[in-house]
N, C-alpha and C positions, 0 to 999 in steps of 0.2 A: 445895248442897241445893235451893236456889228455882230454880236451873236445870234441876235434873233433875227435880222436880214437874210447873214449867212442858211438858217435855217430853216427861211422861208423859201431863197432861190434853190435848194437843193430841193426841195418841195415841190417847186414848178419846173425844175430837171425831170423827177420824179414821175409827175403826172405827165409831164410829155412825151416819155418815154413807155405807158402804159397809155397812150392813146395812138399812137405808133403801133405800137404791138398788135391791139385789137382792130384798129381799121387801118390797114398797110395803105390802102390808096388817098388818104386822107393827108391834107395841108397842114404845116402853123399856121396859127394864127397871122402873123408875117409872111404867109404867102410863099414861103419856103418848101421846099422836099421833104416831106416825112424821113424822121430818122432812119426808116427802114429803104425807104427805095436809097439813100445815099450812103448806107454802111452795112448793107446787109443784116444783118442779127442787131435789135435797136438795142438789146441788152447787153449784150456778152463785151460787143466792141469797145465799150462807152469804157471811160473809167469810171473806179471803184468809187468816186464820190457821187458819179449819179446815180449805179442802179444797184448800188446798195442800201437798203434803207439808215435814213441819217442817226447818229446817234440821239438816244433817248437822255434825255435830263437826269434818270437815276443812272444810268454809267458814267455821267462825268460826275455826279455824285459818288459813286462807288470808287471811281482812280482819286478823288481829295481824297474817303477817309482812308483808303488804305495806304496814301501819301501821308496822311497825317499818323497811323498806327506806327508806320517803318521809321516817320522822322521822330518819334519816340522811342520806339525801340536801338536805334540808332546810337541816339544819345544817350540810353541805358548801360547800352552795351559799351561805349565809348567809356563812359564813366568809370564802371567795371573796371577793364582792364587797364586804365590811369591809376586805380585807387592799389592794383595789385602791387606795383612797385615805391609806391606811400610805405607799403607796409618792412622795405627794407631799411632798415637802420645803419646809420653809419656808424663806425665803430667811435666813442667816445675818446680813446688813447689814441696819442701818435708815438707810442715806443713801440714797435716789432708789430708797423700798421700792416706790412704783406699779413701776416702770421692772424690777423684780427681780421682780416678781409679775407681768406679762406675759411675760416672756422666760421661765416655766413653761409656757408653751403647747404647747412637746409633749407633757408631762405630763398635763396636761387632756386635748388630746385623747386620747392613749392611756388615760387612765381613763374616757373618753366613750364611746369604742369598747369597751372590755372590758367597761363598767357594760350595756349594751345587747344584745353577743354572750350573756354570760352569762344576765342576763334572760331571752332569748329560748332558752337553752336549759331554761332552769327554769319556764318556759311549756309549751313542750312536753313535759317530762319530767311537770309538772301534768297537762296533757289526755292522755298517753296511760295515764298509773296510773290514770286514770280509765275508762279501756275497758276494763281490765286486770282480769281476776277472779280469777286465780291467778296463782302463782311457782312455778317450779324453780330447779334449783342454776347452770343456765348463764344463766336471768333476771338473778340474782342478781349474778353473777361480770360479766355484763357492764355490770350499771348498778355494780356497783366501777369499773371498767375505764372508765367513763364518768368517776367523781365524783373519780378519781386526777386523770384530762388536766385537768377543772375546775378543781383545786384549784391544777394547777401555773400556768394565768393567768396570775395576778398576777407570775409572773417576768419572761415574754415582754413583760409589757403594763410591766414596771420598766425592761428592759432597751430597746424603744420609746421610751418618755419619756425616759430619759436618752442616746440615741442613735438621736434621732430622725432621718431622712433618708440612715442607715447602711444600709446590703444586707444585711450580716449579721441586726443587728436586725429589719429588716422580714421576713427570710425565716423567722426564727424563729418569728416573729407569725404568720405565715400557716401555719405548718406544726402548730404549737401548738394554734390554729385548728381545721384540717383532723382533725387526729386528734381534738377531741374533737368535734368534727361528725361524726366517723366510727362512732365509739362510742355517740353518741345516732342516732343512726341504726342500728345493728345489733341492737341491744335491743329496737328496735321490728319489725325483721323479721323478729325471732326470734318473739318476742310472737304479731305477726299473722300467722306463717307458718308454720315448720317445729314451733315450742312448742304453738301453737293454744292460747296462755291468755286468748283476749280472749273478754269477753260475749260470745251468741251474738246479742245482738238489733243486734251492730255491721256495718254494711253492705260492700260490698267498695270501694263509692266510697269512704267515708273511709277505708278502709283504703291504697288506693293514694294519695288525698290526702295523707295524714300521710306517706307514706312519699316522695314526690318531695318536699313539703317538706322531709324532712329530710337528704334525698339533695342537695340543690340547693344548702347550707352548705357542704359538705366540700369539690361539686366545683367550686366557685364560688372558694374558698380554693386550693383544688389549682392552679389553672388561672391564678391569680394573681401562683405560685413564678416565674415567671420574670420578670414583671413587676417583681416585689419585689427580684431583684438587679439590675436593672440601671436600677430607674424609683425607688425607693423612696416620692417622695412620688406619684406618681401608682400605685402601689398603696395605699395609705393612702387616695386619696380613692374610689379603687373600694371598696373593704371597706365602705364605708357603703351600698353599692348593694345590699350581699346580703341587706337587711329587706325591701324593696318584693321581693327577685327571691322570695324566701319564701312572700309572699303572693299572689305571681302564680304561683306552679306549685301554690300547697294549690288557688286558684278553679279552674285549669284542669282538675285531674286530680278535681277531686269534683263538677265541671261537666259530666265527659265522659261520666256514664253517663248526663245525661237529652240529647247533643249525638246521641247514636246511633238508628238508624231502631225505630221500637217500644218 
């Protein structure tokens, strides 16, 4: 009921201010001075909640679901990275415990790496719901399709630490990797491209920015699969290479539209 009062009186804001406009010499009703002879301009002066028009019922429909998509994804993500450090074991012996608590070290590091990958996918999953004004059902279906590969991590990143310097392991890692880099990256080209759900005051620099960033995970991982069976710890230390390469393809491609003549 207070919504739809609220909804009405911006409505009769509304038209008073488009009867204003059209006959300047013209009363309120109340016998008052037209908006126009007491503020000059009846629109521009007014605030933003009268002469703009009120919001429509599918936008506050569109900010739930995509409040309810992030508080899913949210808690996917959360999950995730909880379940990363489940997967460290404490050492069963307490004779020469320093000595059985470093020989955990590929366990750290495989949860150093997946605490960071995943981070950095729930970073960008942040900045781009925020460009993001609406959803459809294949929005939808793909940030699923995204929060499934997330959520499986913690296996690749278990099967890593406890078979560290393995091909099989590594290639797992990387392929695990790659697809869900491939899934946060297709939501966003949907978004910014063939869906057309992003704000309109979003530019096409960040648009192709966010989108080589997130192109640049998948094929960074992708291109690593062979490394991975036959190098395994020298794929391990490139995988830490793909934060800096992230940040060097978002400056370049949002850098390129002022590098152009005019």
């Amino acid at each position: 009921m207070c919504c739809a009062s609220h909804r009405v009186s911006l409505e009769i804001d509304r038209v008073r201010v488009l009867e204003a406009a059209i006959e300047p010499g013209r009363a309120d009703a109340a016998g008052k001075p037209n908006l126009q002879a007491r503020r000059g301009d009846p629109v521009r002066k007014l605030p933003d909640r009268v002469w703009r028009l009120p919001r429509q019922e599918d936008d506050e429909a569109a900010e739930e679901g995509i409040g309810r998509i992030l508080a899913l994804s949210d808690g996917v993500f959360a999950i995730a990275i909880t379940l990363l450090i489940l997967e460290i074991t404490v050492p069963a012996t307490t004779r020469d415990l320093p000595r059985a608590l470093l020989e955990l070290w590929p366990q750290y590091l495989a949860y150093v790496l997946s605490f960071v990958v995943i981070a950095r996918f729930w970073v960008a999953h942040h900045l781009a719901f925020r460009l993001i004004a609406r959803y459809d059902t294949v929005l939808v279906w793909l940030n699923l399709l995204l929060l499934m590969f997330v959520a499986f991590l913690p296996f690749p990143t278990a099967v890593l630490g406890e078979h560290n310097g393995t091909a099989a392991a590594a290639v797992l890692y990387a392929t695990a990797v790659a697809l869900a880099g491939t899934a946060s990256t297709a939501y966003w080209w949907y978004a910014s491209g063939r869906g057309g759900l992003l704000r309109p005051d979003v530019g096409d620099a960040r648009v192709r920015a966010l989108r080589a960033r997130g192109l640049s995970s998948p094929v960074f991982f992708a291109l690593t699969l062979p490394i991975a069976a036959f190098a395994p710890y020298a794929a391990e230390i490139l995988w830490f290479l793909v934060f800096p390469l992230n940040r060097i393809a978002y400056v370049w491609f949002s850098g390129e539209k002022h590098n152009q003549p005019g």
